[in-house]
C-alpha positions as CSV (number, residue, x, y, z in Angstrom):
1,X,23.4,-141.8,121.7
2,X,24.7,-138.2,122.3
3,X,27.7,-136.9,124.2
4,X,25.3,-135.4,126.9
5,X,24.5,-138.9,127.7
6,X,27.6,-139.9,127.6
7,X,28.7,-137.1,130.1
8,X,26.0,-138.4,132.3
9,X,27.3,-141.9,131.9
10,X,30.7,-140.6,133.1
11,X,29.8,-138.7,135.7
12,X,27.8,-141.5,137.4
13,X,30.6,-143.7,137.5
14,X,33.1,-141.6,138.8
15,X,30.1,-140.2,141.4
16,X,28.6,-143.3,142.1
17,X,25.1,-141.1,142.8
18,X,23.0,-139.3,139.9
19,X,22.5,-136.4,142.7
20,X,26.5,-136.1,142.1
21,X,26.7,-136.9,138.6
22,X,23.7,-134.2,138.7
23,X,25.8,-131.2,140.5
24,X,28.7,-132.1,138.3
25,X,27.2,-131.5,135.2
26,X,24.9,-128.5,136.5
27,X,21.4,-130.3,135.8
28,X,18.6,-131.6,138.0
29,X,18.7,-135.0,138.9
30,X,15.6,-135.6,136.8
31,X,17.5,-134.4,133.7
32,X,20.7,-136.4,134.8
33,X,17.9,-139.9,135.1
34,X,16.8,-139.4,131.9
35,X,20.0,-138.9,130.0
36,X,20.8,-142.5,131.6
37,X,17.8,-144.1,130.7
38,X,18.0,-143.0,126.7
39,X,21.5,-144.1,126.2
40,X,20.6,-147.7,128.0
41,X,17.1,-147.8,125.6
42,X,19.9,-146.7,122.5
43,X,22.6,-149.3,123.7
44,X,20.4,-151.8,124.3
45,X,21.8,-153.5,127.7
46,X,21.4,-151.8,131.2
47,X,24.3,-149.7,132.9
48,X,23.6,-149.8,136.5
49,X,22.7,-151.8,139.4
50,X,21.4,-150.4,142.4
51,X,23.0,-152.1,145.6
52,X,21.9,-150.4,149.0
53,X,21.5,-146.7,147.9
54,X,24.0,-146.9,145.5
55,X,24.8,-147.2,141.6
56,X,27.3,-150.2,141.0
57,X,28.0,-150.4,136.9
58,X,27.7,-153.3,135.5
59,X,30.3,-155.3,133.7
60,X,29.0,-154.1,130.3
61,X,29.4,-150.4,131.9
62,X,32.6,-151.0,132.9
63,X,33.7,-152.3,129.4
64,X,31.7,-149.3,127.6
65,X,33.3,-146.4,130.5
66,X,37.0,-147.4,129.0
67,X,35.9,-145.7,125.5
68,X,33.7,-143.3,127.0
69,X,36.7,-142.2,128.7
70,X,39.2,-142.5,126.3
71,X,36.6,-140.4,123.4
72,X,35.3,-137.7,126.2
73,X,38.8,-137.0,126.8
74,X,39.6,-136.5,123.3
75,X,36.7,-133.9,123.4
76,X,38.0,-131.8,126.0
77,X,41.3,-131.6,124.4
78,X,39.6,-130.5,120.8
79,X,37.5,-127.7,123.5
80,X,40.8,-126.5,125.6
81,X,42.2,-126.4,121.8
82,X,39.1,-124.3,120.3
83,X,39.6,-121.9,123.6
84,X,43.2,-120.9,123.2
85,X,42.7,-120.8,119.9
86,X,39.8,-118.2,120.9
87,X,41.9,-116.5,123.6
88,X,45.0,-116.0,121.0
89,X,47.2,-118.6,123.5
90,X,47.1,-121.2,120.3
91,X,47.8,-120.8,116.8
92,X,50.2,-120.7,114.0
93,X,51.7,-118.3,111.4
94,X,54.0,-118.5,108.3
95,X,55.3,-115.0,107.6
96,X,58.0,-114.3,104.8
97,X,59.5,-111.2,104.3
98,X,62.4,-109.2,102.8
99,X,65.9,-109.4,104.6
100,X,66.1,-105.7,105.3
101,X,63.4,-106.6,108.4
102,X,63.6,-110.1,108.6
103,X,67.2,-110.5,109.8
104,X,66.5,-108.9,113.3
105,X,64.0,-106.4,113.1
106,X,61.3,-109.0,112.1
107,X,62.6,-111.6,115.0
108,X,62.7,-109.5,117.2
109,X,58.9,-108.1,116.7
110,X,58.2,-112.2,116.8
111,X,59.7,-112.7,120.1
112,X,57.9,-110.2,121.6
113,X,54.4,-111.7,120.1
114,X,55.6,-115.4,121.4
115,X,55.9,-114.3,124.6
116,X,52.6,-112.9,125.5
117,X,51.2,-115.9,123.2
118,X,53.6,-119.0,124.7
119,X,52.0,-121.6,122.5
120,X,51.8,-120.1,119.4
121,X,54.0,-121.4,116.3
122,X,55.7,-118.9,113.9
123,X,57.6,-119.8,110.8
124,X,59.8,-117.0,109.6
125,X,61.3,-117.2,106.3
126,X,63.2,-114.4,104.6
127,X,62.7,-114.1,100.6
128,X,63.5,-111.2,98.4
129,X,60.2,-108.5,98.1
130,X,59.2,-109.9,94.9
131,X,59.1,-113.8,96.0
132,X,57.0,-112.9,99.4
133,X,54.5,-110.5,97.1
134,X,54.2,-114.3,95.5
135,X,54.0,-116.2,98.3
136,X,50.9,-113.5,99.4
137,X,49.1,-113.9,96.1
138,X,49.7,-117.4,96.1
139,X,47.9,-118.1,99.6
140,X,51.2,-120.0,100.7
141,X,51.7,-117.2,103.5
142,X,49.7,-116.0,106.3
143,X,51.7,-112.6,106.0
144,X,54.3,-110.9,103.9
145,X,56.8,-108.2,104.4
146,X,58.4,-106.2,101.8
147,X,61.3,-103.5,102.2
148,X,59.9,-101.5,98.8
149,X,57.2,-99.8,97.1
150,X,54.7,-102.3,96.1
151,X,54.7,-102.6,92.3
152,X,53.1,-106.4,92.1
153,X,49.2,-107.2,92.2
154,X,48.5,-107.6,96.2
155,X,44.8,-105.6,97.0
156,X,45.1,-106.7,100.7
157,X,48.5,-104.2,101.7
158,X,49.3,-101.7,104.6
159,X,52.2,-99.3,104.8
160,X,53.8,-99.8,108.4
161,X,56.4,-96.8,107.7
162,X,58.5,-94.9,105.3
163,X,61.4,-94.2,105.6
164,X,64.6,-92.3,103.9
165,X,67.9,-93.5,102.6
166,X,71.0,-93.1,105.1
167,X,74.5,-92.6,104.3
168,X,77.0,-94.9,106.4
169,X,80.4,-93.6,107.2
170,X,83.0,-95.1,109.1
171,X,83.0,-93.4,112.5
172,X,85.6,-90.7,112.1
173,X,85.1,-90.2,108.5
174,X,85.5,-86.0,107.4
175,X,81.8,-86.5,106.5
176,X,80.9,-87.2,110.3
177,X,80.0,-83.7,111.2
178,X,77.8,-83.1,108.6
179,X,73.6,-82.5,109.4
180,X,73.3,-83.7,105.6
181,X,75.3,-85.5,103.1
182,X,75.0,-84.7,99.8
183,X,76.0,-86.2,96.2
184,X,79.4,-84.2,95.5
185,X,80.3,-85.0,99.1
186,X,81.1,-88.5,98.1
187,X,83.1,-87.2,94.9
188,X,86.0,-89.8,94.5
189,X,85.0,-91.8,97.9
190,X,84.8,-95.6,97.7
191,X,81.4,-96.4,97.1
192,X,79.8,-99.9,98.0
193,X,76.7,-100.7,95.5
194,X,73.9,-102.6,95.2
195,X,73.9,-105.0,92.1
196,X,72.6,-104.2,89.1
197,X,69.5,-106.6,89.4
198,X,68.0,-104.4,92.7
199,X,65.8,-101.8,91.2
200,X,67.3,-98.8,93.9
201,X,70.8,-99.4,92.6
202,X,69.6,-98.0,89.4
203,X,67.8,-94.7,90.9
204,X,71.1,-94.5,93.2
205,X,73.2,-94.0,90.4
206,X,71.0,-91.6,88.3
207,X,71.0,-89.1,91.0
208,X,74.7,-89.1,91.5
209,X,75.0,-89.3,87.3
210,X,72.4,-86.4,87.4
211,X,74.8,-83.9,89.8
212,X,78.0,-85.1,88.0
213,X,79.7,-87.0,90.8
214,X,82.3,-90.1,90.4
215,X,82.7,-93.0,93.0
216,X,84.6,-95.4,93.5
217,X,82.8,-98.8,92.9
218,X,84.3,-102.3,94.0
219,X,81.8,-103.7,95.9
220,X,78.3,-104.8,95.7
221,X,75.9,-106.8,97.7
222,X,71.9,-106.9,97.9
223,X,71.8,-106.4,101.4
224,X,72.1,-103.3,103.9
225,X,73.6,-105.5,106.5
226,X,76.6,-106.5,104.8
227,X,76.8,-102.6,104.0
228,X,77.3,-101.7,106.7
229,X,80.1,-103.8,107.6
230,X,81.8,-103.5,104.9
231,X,81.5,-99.5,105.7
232,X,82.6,-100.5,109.4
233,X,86.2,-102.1,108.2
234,X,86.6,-99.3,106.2
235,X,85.6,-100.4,102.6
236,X,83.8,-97.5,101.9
237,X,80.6,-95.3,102.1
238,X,76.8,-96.7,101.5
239,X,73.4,-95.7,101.4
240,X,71.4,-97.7,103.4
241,X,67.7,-98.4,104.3
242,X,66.8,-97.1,107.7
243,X,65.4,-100.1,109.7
244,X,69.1,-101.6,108.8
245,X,70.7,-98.6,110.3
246,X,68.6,-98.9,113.3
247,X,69.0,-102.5,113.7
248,X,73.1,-102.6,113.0
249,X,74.8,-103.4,115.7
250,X,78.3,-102.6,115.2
251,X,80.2,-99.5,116.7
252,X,82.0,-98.4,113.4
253,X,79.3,-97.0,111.6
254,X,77.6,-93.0,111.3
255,X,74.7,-93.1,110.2
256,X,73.7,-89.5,108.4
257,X,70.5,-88.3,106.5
258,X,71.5,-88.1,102.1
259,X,69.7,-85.4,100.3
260,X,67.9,-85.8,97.7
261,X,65.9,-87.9,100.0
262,X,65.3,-91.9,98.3
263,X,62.4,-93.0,99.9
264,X,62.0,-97.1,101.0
265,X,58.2,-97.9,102.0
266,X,58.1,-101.1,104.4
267,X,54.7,-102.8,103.7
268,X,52.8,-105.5,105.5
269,X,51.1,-107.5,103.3
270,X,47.8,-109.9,103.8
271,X,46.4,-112.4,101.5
272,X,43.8,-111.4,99.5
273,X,40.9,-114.2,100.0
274,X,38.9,-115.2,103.6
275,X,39.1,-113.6,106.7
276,X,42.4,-113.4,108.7
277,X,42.4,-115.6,111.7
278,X,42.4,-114.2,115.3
279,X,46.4,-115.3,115.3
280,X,46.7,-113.3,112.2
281,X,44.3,-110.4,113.2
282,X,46.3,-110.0,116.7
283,X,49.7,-110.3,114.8
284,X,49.1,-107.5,112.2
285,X,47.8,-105.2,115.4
286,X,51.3,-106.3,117.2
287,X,53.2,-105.1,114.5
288,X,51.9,-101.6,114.5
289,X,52.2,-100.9,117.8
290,X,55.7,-102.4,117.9
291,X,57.0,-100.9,115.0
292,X,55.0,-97.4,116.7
293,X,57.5,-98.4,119.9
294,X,60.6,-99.6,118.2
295,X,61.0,-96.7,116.2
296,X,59.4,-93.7,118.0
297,X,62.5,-92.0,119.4
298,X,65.0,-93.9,117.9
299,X,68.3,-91.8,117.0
300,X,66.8,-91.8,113.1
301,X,64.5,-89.0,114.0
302,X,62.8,-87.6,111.4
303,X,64.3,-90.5,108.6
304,X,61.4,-92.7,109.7
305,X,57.9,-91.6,109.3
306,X,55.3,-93.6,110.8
307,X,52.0,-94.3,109.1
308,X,48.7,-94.3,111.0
C-alpha cells in the first residue's frame, strides 16, 4: 500500500461517494476506483459495501480508518512543518557572541527577526570572542559574533562594521566640549581599565606610554557596559567600543571620538562545513540590514563605518 491509496481510502469515508472522494483529491473518479481497488487487493479484505448508491465501509474499514486517520494526520503535520520551515515561519538558531553586542544590541536585532518569523526558536548565549570563534569551529553554533579582529582559524567570516574607540566622560566633564580627545587630555584623570588578560588593554596603554601621559588606574572590568557606569557615577574616564556607547542607556555619559583612532571590527561568523539553512541564510541577511538601520544616523557619525 501507498499513502495515495490511503488518501483515497480517507476521502471516501468522510465523502461517502468516490465522485467526492474524487474532487477532493483533484483526480478523476477512474483514478480515485483504482487507488481503492489496489489497497483492498494489498490488504487483503474488502473496504466497501455499496447500499442504494452509496459507499457504506465495512467493519474492517472502520477499524483500519482509525490508523489511517491517526498516520495521515501525522503526515500533514510533518508537510505544514516542511512549509514553514520553507517559508522561514519555522526554524531554530543557536547564536553566541561577545558581550559588547550581545547584552542589547544582539537582543534587540533578535526581536526584530522573531517577530516577522513568530515561530522561530533562538538561543542566545553571550561568551567571550575567543570561546564563540570555538563554538564556530566546533559546529556547536549556528552563528557567532565577535567584538574584535579575528585572529583564530574561522574561513566562513563577514565584517558587519568597524568601528573606533570612544572616550566616555561624565556629562559636564572640562573635556565635554572637545571635537577630539586626545592622550595628554587625560593627563592625571582617573582612568577605568580593561584587565590585563583583554588583548586592547595592552594597545591602550602603549599609546598613552608612547605620548608620555599618567592616569589614574583603580578600576578594571572586561566589559564596556560596566564602563560606562562606572564613568556615569563619576569614577572616572574610559575608552569604550562604539556599539556600547550607542546601546548605553544612561543620561550621565559623553561620548567623544579619542585620537589616535583604536579600531574594534565586529564580525559575524558562520560555521565552516554544509550549507546554512534558510533560518540561518535569512538571519545573516537580517543582520545586515539591521545593523545598516540601527547605526546609519546614529549620533556616532563617522565612529562607525559600515561594510558592504
Amino acid at each position: 500500500m501507498n499513502l495515495r491509496q490511503l488518501e483515497a481510502f480517507r476521502a471516501v469515508i468522510v465523502g461517502e461517494t468516490v465522485t467526492r472522494a474524487a474532487e477532493a483529491l483533484h483526480i478523476s473518479q477512474p483514478a480515485a476506483t483504482r487507488l481503492i481497488s489496489a489497497l483492498e487487493e494489498d490488504i487483503g479484505f474488502p473496504l466497501f459495501d455499496r447500499i442504494k448508491g452509496r459507499l457504506r465501509p465495512t467493519p474492517e474499514a472502520l477499524v483500519l480508518y482509525e490508523e489511517v486517520q491517526r498516520s495521515l494526520v501525522g503526515v500533514e503535520r510533518i508537510a505544514r512543518a516542511a512549509r514553514e520551515i520553507c517559508s522561514l515561519t519555522r526554524g531554530s538558531l543557536r547564536i553566541v557572541c561577545a558581550p559588547a553586542l550581545g547584552l542589547s544590541f544582539l537582543p534587540r536585532a533578535i526581536c526584530a527577526f522573531v517577530e516577522q518569523h513568530p515561530h522561530a526558536q533562538v538561543c542566545l548565549v553571550v561568551q567571550s570572542s575567543e570561546e564563540v570563534v570555538d563554538q564556530v569551529i566546533g559546529q556547536r553554533c549556528d552563528l557567532g559574533f565577535i567584538a574584535e579582529p579575528s585572529t583564530y582559524l574561522c574561513p566562513r567570516g563577514e565584517q558587519l562594521l568597524r568601528s573606533n574607540l570612544l572616550c566616555a566622560m561624565p556629562a559636564g566633564h572640562r573635556l565635554q566640549e572637545k571635537s577630539v580627545v586626545v592622550p595628554e587630555d587625560l593627563e592625571g584623570e582617573a582612568f577605568i581599565s580593561y584587565p590585563s588578560a583583554v588583548g586592547s588593554r595592552h594597545h591602550i596603554d602603549a599609546i598613552f606610554s608612547a605620548h608620555g601621559v599618567s592616569r589614574r588606574l583603580q578600576l578594571e572590568t572586561q566589559l564596556s557596559a560596566p564602563m560606562c557606569a562606572f564613568v556615569e557615577l563619576g569614577a572616572g574616564l574610559a575608552l569604550v567600543d562604539a556599539i556600547s556607547a550607542l546601546e548605553y542607556k544612561g543620561q550621565g555619559v559623553v561620548f567623544r571620538p579619542f585620537a589616535p583612532s583604536i579600531e574594534v571590527d565586529f564580525n559575524m561568523l558562520m560555521p565552516s562545513q554544509g550549507r546554512l539553512s534558510n533560518i540561518q541564510q535569512s538571519f545573516v541577511s537580517h543582520m545586515r540590514e539591521f545593523v545598516d538601520r540601527e547605526v546609519k544616523g546614529s549620533f556616532l557619525g563617522d565612529t562607525i563605518g559600515i561594510v558592504k
